[in-house]
N, CA and C atoms as a LAMMPS dump frame, in Angstrom:
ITEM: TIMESTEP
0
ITEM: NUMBER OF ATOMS
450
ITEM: BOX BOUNDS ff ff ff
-5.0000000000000000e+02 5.0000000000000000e+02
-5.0000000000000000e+02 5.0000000000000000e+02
-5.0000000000000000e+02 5.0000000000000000e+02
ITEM: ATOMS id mol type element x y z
1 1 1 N 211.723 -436.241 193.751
2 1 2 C 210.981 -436.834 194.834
3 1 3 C 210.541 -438.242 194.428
4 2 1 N 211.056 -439.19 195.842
5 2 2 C 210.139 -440.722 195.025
6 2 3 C 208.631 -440.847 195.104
7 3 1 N 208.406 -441.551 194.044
8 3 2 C 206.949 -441.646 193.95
9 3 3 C 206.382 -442.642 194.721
10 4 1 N 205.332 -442.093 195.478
11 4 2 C 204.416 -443.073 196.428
12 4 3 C 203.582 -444.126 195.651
13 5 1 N 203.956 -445.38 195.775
14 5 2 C 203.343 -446.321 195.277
15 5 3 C 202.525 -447.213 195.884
16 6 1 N 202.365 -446.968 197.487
17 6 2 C 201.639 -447.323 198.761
18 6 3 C 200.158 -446.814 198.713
19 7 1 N 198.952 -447.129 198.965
20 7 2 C 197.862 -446.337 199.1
21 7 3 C 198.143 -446.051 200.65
22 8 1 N 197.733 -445.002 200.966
23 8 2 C 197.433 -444.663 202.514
24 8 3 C 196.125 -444.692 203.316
25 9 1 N 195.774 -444.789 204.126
26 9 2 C 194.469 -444.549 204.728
27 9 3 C 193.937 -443.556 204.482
28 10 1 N 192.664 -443.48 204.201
29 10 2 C 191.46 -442.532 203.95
30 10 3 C 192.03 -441.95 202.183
31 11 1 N 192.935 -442.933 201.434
32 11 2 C 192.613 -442.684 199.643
33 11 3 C 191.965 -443.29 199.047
34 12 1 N 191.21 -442.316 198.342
35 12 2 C 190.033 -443.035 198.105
36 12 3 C 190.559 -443.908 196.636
37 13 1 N 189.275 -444.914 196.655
38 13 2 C 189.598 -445.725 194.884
39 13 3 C 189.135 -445.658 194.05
40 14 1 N 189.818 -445.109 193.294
41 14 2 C 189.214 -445.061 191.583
42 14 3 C 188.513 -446.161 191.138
43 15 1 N 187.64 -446.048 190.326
44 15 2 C 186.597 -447.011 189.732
45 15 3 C 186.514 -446.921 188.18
46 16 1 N 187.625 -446.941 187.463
47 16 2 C 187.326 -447.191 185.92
48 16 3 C 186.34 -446.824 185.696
49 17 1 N 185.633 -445.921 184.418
50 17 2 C 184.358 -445.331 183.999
51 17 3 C 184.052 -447.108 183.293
52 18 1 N 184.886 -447.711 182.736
53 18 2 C 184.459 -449.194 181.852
54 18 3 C 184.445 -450.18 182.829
55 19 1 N 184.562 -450.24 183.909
56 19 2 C 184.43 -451.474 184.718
57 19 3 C 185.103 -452.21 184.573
58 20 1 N 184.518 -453.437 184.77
59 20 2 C 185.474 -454.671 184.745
60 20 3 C 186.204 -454.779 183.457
61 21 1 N 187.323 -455.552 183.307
62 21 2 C 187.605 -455.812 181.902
63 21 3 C 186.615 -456.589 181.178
64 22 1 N 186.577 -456.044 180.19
65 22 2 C 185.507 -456.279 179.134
66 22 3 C 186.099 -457.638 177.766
67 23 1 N 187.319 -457.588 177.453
68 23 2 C 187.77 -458.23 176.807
69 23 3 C 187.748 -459.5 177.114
70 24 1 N 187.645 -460.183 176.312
71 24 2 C 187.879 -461.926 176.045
72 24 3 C 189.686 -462.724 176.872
73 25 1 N 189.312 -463.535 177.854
74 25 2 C 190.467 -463.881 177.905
75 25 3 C 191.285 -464.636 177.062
76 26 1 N 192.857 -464.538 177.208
77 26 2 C 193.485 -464.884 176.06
78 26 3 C 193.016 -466.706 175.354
79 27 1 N 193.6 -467.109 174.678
80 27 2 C 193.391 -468.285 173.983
81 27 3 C 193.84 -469.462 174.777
82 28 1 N 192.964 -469.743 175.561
83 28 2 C 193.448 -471.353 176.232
84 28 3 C 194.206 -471.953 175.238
85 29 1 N 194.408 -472.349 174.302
86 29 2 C 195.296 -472.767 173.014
87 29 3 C 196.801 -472.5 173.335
88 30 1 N 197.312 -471.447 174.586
89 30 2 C 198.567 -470.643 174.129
90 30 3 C 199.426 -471.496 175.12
91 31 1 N 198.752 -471.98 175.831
92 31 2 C 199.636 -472.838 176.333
93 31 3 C 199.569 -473.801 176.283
94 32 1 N 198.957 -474.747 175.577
95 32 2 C 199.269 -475.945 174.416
96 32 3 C 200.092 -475.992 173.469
97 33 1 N 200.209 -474.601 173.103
98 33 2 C 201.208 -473.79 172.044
99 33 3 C 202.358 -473.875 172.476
100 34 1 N 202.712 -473.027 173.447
101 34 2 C 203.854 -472.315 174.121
102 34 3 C 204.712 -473.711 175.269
103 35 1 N 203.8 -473.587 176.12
104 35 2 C 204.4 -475.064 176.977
105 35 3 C 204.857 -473.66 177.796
106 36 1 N 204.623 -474.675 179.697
107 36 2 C 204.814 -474.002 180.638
108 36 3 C 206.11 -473.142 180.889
109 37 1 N 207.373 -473.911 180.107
110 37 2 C 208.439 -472.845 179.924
111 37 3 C 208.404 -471.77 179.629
112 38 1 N 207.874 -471.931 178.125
113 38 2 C 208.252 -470.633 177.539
114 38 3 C 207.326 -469.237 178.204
115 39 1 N 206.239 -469.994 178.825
116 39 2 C 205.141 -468.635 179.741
117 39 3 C 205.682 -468.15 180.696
118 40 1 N 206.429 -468.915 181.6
119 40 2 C 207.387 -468.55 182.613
120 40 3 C 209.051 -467.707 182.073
121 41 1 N 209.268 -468.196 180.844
122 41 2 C 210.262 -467.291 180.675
123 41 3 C 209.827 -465.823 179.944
124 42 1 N 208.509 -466.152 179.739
125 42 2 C 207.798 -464.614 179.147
126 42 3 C 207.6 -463.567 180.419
127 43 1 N 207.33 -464.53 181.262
128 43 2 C 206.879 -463.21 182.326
129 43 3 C 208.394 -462.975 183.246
130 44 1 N 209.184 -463.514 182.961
131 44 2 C 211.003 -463.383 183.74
132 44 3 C 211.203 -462.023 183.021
133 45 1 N 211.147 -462.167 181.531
134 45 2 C 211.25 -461.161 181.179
135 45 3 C 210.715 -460.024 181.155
136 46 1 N 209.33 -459.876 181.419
137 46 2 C 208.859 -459.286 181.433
138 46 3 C 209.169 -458.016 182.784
139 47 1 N 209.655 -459.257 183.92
140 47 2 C 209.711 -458.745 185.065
141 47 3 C 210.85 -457.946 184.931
142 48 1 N 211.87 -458.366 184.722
143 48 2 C 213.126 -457.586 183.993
144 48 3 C 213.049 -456.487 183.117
145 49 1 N 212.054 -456.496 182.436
146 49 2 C 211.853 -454.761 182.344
147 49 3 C 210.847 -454.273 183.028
148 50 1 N 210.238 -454.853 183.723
149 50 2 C 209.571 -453.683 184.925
150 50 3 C 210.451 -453.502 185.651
151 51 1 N 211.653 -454.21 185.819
152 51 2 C 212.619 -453.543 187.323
153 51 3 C 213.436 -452.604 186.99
154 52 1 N 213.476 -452.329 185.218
155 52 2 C 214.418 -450.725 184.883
156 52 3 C 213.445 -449.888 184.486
157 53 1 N 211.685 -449.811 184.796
158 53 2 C 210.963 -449.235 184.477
159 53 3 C 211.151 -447.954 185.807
160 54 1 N 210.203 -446.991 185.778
161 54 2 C 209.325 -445.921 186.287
162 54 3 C 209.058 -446.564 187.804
163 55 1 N 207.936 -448 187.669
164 55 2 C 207.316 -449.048 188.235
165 55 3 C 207.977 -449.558 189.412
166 56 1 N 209.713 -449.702 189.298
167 56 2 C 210.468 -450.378 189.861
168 56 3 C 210.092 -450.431 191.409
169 57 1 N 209.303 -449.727 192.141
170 57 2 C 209.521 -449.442 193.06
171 57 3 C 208.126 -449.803 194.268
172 58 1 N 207.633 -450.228 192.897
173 58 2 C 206.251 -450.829 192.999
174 58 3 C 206.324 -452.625 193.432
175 59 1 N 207.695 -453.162 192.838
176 59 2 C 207.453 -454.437 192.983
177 59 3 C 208.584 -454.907 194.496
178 60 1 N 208.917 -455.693 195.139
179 60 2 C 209.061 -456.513 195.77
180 60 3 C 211.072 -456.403 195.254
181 61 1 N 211.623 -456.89 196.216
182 61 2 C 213.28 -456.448 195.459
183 61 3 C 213.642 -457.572 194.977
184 62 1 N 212.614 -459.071 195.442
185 62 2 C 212.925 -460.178 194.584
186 62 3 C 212.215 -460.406 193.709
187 63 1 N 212.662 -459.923 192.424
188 63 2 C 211.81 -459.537 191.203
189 63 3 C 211.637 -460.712 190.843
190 64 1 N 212.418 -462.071 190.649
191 64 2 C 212.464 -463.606 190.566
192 64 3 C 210.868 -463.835 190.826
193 65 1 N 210.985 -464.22 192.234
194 65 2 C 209.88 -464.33 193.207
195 65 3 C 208.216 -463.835 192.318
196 66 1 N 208.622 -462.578 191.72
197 66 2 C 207.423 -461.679 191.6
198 66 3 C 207.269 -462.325 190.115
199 67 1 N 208.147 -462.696 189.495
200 67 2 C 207.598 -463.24 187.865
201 67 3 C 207.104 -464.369 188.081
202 68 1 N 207.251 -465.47 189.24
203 68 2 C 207.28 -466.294 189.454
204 68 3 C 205.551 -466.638 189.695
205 69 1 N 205.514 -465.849 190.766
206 69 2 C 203.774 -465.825 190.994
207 69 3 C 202.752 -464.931 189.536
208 70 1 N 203.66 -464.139 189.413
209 70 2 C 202.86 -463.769 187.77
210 70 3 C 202.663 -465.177 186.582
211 71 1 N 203.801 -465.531 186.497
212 71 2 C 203.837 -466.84 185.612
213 71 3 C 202.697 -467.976 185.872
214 72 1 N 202.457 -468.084 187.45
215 72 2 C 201.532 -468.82 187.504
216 72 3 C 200.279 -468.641 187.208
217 73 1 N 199.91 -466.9 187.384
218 73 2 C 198.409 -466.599 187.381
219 73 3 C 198.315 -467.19 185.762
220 74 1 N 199.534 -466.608 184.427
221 74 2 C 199.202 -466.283 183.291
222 74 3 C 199.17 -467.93 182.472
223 75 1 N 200.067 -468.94 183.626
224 75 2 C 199.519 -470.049 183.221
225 75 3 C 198.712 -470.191 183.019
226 76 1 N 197.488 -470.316 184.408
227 76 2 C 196.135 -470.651 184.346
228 76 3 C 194.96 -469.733 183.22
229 77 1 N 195.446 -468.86 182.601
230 77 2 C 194.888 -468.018 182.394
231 77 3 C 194.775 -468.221 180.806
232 78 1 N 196.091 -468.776 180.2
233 78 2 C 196.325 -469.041 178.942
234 78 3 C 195.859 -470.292 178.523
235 79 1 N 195.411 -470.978 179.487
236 79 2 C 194.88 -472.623 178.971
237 79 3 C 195.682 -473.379 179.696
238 80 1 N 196.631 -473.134 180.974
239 80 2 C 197.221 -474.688 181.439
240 80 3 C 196.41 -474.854 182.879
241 81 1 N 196.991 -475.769 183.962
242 81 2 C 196.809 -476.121 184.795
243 81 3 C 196.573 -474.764 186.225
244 82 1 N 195.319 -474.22 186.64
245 82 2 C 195.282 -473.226 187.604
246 82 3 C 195.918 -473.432 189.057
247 83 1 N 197.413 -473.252 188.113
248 83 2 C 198.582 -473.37 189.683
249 83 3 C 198.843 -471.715 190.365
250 84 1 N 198.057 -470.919 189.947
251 84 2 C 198.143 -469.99 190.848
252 84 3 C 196.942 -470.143 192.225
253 85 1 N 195.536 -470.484 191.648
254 85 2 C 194.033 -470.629 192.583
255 85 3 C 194.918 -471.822 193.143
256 86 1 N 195.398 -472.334 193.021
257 86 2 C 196.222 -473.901 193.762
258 86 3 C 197.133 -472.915 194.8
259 87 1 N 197.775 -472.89 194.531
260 87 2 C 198.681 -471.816 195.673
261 87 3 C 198.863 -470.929 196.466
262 88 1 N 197.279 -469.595 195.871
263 88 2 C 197.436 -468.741 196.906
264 88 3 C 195.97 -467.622 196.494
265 89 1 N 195.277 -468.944 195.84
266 89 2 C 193.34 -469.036 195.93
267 89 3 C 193.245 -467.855 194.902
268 90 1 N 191.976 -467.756 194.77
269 90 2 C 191.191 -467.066 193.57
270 90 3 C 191.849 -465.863 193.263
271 91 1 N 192.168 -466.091 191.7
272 91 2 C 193.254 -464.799 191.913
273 91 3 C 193.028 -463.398 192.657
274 92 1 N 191.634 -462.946 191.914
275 92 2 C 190.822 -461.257 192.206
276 92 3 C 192.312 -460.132 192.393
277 93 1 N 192.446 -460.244 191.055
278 93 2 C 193.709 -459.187 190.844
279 93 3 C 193.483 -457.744 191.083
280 94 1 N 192.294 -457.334 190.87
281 94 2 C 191.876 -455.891 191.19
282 94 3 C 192.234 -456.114 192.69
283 95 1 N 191.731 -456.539 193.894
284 95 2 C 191.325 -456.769 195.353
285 95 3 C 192.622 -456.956 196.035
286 96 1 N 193.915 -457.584 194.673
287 96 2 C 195.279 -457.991 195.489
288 96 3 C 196.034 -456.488 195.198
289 97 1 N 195.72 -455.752 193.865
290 97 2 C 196.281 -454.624 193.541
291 97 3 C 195.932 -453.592 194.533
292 98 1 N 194.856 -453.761 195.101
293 98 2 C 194.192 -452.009 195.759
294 98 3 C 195.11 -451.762 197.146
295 99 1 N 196.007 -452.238 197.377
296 99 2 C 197.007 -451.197 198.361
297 99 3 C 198.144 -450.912 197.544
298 100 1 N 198.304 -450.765 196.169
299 100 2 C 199.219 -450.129 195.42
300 100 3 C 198.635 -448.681 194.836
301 101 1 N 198.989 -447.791 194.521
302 101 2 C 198.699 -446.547 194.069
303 101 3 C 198.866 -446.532 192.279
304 102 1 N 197.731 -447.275 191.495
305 102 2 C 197.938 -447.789 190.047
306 102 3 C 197.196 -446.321 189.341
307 103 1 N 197.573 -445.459 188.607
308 103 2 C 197.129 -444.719 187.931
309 103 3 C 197.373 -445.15 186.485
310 104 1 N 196.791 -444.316 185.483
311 104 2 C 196.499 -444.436 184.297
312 104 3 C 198.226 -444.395 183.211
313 105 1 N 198.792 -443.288 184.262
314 105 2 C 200.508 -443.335 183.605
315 105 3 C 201.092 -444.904 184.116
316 106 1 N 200.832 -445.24 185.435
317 106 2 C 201.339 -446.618 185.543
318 106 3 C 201.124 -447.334 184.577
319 107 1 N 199.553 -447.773 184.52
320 107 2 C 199.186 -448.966 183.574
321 107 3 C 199.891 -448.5 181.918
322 108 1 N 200.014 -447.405 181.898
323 108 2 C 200.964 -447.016 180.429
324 108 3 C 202.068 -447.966 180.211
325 109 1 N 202.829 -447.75 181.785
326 109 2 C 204.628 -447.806 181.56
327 109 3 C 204.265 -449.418 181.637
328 110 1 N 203.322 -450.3 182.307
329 110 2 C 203.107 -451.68 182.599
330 110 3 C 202.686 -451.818 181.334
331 111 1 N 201.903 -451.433 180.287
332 111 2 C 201.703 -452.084 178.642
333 111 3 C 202.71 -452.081 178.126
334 112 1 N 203.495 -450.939 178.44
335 112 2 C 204.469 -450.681 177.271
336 112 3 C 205.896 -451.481 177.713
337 113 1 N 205.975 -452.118 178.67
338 113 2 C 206.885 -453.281 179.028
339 113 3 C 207.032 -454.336 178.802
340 114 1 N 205.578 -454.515 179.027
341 114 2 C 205.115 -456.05 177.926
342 114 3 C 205.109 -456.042 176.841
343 115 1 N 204.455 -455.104 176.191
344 115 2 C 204.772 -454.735 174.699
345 115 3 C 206.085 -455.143 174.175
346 116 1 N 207.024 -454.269 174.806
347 116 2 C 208.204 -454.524 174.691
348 116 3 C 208.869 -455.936 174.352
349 117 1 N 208.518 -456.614 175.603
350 117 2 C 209.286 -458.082 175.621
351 117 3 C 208.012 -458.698 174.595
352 118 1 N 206.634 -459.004 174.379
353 118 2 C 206.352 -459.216 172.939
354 118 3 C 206.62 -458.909 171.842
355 119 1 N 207.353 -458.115 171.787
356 119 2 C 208.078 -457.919 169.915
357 119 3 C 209.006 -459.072 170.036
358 120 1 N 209.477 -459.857 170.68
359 120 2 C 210.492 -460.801 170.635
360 120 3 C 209.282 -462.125 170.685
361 121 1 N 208.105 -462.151 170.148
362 121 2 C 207.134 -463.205 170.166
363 121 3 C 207.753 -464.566 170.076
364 122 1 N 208.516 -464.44 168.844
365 122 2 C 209.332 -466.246 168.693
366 122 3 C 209.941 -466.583 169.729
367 123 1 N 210.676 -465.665 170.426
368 123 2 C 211.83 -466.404 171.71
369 123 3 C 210.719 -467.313 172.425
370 124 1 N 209.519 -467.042 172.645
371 124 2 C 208.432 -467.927 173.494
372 124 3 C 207.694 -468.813 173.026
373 125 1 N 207.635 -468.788 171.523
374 125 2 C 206.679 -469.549 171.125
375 125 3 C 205.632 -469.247 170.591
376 126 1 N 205.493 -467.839 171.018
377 126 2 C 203.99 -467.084 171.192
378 126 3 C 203.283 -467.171 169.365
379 127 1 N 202.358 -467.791 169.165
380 127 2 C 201.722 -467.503 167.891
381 127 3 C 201.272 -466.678 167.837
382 128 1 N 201.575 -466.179 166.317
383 128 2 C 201.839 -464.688 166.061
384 128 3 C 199.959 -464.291 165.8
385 129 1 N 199.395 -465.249 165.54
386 129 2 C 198.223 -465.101 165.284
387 129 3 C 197.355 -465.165 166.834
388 130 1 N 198.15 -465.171 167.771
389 130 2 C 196.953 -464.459 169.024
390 130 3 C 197.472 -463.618 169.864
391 131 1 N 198.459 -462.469 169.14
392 131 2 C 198.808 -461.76 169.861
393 131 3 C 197.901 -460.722 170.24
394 132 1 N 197.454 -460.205 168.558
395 132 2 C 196.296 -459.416 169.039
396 132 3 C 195.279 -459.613 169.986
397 133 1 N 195.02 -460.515 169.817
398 133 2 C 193.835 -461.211 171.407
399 133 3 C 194.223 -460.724 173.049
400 134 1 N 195.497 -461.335 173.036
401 134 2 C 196.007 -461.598 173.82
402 134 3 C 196.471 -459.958 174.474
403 135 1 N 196.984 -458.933 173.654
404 135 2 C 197.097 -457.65 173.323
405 135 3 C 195.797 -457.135 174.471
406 136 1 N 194.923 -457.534 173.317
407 136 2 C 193.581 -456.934 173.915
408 136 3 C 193.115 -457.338 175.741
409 137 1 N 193.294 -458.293 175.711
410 137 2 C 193.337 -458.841 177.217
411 137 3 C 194.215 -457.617 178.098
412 138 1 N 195.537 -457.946 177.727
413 138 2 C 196.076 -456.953 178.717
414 138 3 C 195.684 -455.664 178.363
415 139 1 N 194.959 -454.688 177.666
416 139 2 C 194.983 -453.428 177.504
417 139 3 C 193.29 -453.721 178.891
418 140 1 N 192.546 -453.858 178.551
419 140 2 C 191.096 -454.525 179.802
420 140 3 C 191.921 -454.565 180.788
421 141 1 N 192.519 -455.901 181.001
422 141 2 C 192.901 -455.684 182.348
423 141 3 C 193.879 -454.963 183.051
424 142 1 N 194.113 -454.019 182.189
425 142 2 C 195.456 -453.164 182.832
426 142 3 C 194.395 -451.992 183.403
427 143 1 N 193.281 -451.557 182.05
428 143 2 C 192.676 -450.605 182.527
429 143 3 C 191.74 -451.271 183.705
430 144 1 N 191.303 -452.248 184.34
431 144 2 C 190.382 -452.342 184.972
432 144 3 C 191.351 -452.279 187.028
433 145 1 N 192.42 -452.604 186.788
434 145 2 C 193.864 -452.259 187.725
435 145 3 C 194.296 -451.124 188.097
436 146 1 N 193.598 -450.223 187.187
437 146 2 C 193.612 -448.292 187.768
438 146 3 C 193.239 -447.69 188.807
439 147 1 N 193.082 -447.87 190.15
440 147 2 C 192.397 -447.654 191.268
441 147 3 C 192.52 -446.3 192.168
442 148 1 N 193.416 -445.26 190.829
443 148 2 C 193.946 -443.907 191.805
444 148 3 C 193.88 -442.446 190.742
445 149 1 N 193.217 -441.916 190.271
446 149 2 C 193.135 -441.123 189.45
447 149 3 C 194.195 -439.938 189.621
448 150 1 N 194.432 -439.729 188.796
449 150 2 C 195.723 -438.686 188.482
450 150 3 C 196.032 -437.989 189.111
């Protein structure tokens, strides 16, 4: 059976027992580091293994498109220029997520994708010394993106 990745009317929303993400955002530094390429080719890839994930069905069929607006949030987010709030206003990623059906196995298969395409840290640039940071960021905000309990 495919999995419903739609919320429907009258489901209710999960509320994380930890709230908001709690973690530090990543190192404005990383994209002084990295340069707007290599962030945009981090999240291409990234998107590319969410589209042979579990997830697949969750995103949009122009997966391009979808790394594309990701790339921008993680610009602004890493230290460059906020060309996502430029394009399509304050991010509030929880508020854009809540008509998707995000449970706790989702946000799994979504770490462990990124994970993934970070073991290849050099192809981007990524200094190896803020991954952990950076790690930590997405584990917060993946859990704070949970809006459907099991």
């Amino acid at each position: 059976m495919k999995e419903e990745f739609f919320k429907r009317p009258g489901d209710s929303i999960y509320v994380p027992p930890q709230g908001p993400g709690a973690a530090a955002p990543p190192s404005q530094e990383l994209y002084a580091r990295m340069g707007e390429a290599n962030i945009r080719a981090l999240l291409h890839d990234f998107y590319i293994k969410l589209g042979t994930s579990a997830l697949r069905g969750m995103f949009p069929s122009n997966l391009a498109l979808a790394s594309e607006r990701s790339a921008l949030f993680f610009i602004g987010l890493m230290g460059g220029p906020p060309l996502y709030a430029e394009t399509y206003g304050p991010p509030r990623m929880r508020a854009r997520h809540l008509p998707f059906r995000i449970t706790e196995a989702h946000r799994l298969v979504w770490l462990a994708c990124f994970y993934e395409v970070l073991e290849a840290s050099e192809r981007y640039q990524f200094p190896p010394e803020h991954l952990p940071g950076f790690k930590a960021f997405l584990e917060s905000f993946s859990q704070w993106m949970v809006n459907t309990a099991e």
